[in-house]
N, C-alpha and C positions, 0 to 999 in steps of 0.2 A: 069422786073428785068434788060433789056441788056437794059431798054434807063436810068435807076438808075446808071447800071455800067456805062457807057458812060457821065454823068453830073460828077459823082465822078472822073472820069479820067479825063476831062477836068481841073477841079477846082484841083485836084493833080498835074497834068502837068505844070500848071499854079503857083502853092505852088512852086512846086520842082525848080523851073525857078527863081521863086522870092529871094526864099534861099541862092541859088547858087548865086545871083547876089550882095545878100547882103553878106556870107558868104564865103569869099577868101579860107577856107579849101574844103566848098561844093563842089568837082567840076566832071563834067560830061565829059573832058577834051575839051568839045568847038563840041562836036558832038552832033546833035539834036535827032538824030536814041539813040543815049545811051539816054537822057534826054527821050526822048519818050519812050522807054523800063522801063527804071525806072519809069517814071510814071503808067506805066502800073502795074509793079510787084509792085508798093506801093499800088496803087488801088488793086489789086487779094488779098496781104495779108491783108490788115485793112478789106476788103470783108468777106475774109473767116478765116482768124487765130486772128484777133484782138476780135472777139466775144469770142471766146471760152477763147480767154485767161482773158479776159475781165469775164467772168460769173465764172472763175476756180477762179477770184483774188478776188470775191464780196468782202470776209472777210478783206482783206488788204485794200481794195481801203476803205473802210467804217473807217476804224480803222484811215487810214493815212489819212480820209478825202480830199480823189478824188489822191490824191500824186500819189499812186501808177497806176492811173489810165492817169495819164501824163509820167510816165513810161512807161506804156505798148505803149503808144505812141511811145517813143521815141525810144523803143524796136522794134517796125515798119519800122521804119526809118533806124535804124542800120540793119534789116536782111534785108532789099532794097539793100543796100550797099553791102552788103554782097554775095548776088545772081546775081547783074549787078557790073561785075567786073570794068568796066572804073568809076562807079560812085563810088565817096569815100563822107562819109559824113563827116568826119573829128576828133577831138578833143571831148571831151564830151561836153566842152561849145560848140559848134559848133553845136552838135547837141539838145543840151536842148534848144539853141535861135533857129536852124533851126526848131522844135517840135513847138514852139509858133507861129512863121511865117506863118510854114504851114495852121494851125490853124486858125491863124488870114485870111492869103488871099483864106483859104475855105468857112470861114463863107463869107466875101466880093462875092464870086463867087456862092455861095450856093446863096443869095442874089440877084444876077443880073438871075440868073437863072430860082430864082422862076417863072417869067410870062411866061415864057417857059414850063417848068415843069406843071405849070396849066391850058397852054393852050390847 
């Protein structure tokens, strides 16, 4: 479980960074210690609060066909922000692209990781 949490905060760390770099709202204000915390509390809650809310939404997520289930996403992302005061994650577009991003540079990093993971 702690070398699971340790690849998900890498590949988050690494999300969070990419966002921020592509999204001028993102910002961590240029400190790595904030980017680094943030990734941490983005990893703790998608870990442990994005399940439940994720198993409480089935009926929505199914109904809206996964929608809502890119919500709860980005409801992750927003209470990150929320908890590490320096990082703002911006605008709603800001965060409905930064939600894709992350997404996208997780699988890439989920990805580079597996021979790792299986070794």
């Amino acid at each position: 479980m702690i070398r699971d949490l340790l690849f998900r905060f890498v590949g988050n760390l690494a999300a969070l960074w990419v966002a921020s770099a592509i999204f001028s709202e993102m910002t961590y204000g240029d400190a790595f210690g904030v980017l680094v915390l943030a990734a941490v509390v983005f990893t703790i809650v998608n870990f442990f609060i994005k399940p439940i809310l994720a198993i409480v939404s089935i009926p929505f997520i199914i109904v809206t066909f996964g929608i809502a289930y890119f919500v709860i996403n980005m409801l992750m992302l927003v209470l990150t922000g929320a908890i590490v005061d320096e990082f703002d994650v911006g605008s709603f577009w800001t965060v409905v692209g930064a939600t894709i991003v992350v997404w996208f540079v997780n699988v890439v990093v989920s990805m580079l990781l597996r021979d790792v993971r299986d070794g």
